[in-house]
N, C-alpha and C positions, 0 to 999 in steps of 0.2 A: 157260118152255118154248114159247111161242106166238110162232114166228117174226112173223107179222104185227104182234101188239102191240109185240116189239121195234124193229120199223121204222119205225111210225108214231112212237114214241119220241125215237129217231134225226130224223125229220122235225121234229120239235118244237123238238128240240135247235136245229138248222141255223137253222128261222124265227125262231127267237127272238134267235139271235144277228145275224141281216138286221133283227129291230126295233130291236135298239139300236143298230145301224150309222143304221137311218133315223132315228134319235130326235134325231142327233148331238150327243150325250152326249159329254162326252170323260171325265166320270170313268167312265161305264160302259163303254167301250169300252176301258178301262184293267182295269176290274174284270175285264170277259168275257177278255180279253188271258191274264189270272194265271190264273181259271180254267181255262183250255183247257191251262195251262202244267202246272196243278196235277194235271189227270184225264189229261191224256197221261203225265205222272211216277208216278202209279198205274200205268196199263199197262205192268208192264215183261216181261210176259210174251211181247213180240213186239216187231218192228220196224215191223212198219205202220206205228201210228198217230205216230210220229217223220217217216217219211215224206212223210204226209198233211199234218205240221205243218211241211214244209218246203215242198211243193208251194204253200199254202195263204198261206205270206210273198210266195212271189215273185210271185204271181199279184194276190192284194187290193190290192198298191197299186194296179194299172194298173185295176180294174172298179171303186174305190171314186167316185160323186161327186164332184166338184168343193169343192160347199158343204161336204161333209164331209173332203178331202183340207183346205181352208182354215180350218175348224175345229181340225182336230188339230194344224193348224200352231204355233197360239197355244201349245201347251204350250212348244214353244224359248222364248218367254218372255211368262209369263201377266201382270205386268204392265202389258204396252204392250198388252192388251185388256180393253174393258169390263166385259165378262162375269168373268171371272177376276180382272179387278185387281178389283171386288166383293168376291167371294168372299173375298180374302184380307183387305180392310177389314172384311167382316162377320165375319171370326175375331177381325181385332183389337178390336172391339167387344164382341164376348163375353167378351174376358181383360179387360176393364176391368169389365165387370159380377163377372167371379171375383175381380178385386181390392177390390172395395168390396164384396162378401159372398161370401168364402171357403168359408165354414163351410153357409150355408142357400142360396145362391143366389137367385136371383129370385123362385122359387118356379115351381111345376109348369106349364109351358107358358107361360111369362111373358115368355119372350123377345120374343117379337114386342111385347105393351105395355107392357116396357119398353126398348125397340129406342131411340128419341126420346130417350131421357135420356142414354143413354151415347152417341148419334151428333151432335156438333156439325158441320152441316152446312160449316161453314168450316172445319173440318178434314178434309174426304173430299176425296181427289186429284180432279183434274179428271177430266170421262169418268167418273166413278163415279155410278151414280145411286142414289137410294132403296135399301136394301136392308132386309129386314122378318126373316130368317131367319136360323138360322147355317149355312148351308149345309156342317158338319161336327156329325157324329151324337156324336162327343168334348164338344168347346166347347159343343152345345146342351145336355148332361148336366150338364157341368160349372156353366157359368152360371145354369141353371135351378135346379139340386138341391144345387149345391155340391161341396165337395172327396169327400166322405164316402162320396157316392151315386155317383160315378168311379169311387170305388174299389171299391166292390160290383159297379159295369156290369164293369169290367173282371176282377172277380176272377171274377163269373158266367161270362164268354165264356172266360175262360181255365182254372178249373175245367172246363168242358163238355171243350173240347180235352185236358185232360189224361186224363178220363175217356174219350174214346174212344180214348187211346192207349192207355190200361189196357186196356181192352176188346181188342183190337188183339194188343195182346203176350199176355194170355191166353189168346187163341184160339190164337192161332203157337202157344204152347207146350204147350199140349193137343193139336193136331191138331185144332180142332173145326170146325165147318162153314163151307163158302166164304163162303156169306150172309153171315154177321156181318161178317167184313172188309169183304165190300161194301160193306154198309151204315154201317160205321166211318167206309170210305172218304167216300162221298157226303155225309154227315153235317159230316163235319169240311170238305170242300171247301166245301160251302157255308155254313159259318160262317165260314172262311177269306176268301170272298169278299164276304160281310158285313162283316167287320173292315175289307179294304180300300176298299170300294165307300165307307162312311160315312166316311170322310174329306171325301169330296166332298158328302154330299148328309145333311141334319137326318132321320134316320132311328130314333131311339130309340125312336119307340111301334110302330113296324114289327110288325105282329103274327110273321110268319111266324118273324123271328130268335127270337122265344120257342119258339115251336114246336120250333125247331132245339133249341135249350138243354134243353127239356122230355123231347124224345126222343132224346139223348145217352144221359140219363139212364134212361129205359125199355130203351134197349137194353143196356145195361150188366146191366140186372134178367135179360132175358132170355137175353143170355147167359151168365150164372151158372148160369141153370134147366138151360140145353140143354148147359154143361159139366158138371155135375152127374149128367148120365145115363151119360158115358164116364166107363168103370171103367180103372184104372192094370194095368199087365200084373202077371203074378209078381214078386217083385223077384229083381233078380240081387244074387249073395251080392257083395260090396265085396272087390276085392284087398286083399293085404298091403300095397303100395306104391301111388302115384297117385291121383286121386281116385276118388273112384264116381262109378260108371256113373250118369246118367239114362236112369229108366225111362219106356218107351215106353207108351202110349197102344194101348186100341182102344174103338172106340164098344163097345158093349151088343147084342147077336144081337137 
């Protein structure tokens, strides 16, 4: 309810998206990209913000930087660049660590000392230098923990999402309060943006993605509490023919 704190919010938003423009990041500027796709495809309560996201294409390419219009350039194809052809050597480097231990991986943060064993330096393309990382939060799970611990990373992110879609269709179908969806909404966007941002960047002990996962889950608790207070109307009596009726919803006086 506090117009000011909503605008300073709004201001956060905006700076934070000009830091990863200066970072020049090309996965996160890929990431923030989906995001912004993701939170406008929420508002569909209006046309503005479609708008906003039109105005907003034609304009960034002509005020973005130089060094960073010749960064994004490399994605038409990443490996005629050093940086990215890396990247995709240090994935392949990780699938060789999964194929000589499938099952246990490296073990817990191992990737970087045992980086040397799996990287024969006469086999990195030219232009490739050192890499110590696996700069994809997938491949560093995998290699490190194994097949088993993959499958747990990803059943955990993917549980979380299903659970806030539950959350989600409960609420629609009670009528119950706007908040929840909100916060459905924001929750899953930004796990959403988690999933894809780690492609690019070793991200697994990331505190905050727990955070996310942890409070999927809280809110699911809470909104069972706060549908539990709306009581179901009278029922209406069932026709002779067609289905029945669904009964309507009213919160508690």
């Amino acid at each position: 309810p506090r117009r000011w704190l909503r605008r300073v919010c709004w201001i956060a938003v905006a700076l934070t998206c000009v830091t990863v423009v200066c970072t020049v990041s090309r996965g996160g500027f890929l990431t923030m990209c989906l995001i912004g796709l993701l939170i406008f495809n929420k508002v569909k309560r209006s046309i503005l913000p479609w708008i906003v996201v039109g105005v907003m294409a034609a304009v960034v390419p002509f005020v973005l930087p130089e060094d960073v219009k010749e960064r994004l350039a490399t994605l038409k194809d990443p490996e005629e660049e050093s940086s990215a052809a890396g990247r995709l050597y240090a994935w392949k480097v990780g699938l060789k660590m999964v194929q000589q231990n499938p099952f246990f991986g490296v073990g817990f943060e191992g990737f970087i000392s045992n980086f040397r064993r799996y990287d024969p330096i006469r086999a990195r393309p030219t232009g490739v230098k050192s890499i110590r990382v696996a700069h994809n939060t997938y491949v560093q799970v995998w290699a490190e923990l194994g097949t088993f611990a993959l499958i747990c990373f990803f059943g955990m992110l993917i549980s979380s999402l299903l659970s806030l879609r539950r959350t989600r269709k409960r609420t629609l179908a009670r009528g119950g309060p706007r908040w929840i969806l909100d916060y459905a909404n924001l929750i899953e966007v930004s796990l959403l943006g988690f999933m894809f941002g780690a492609n690019f960047l070793n991200r697994a002990h990331f505190d905050l993605m727990y955070h996310l996962v942890a409070l999927s889950l809280v809110l699911s608790f809470i909104a069972k509490d706060e549908l539990a207070k709306l009581t179901p109307a009278p029922e209406v009596p069932r026709p002779a023919f067609g289905p029945a009726p669904q009964p309507a919803y009213a919160p508690l006086a």
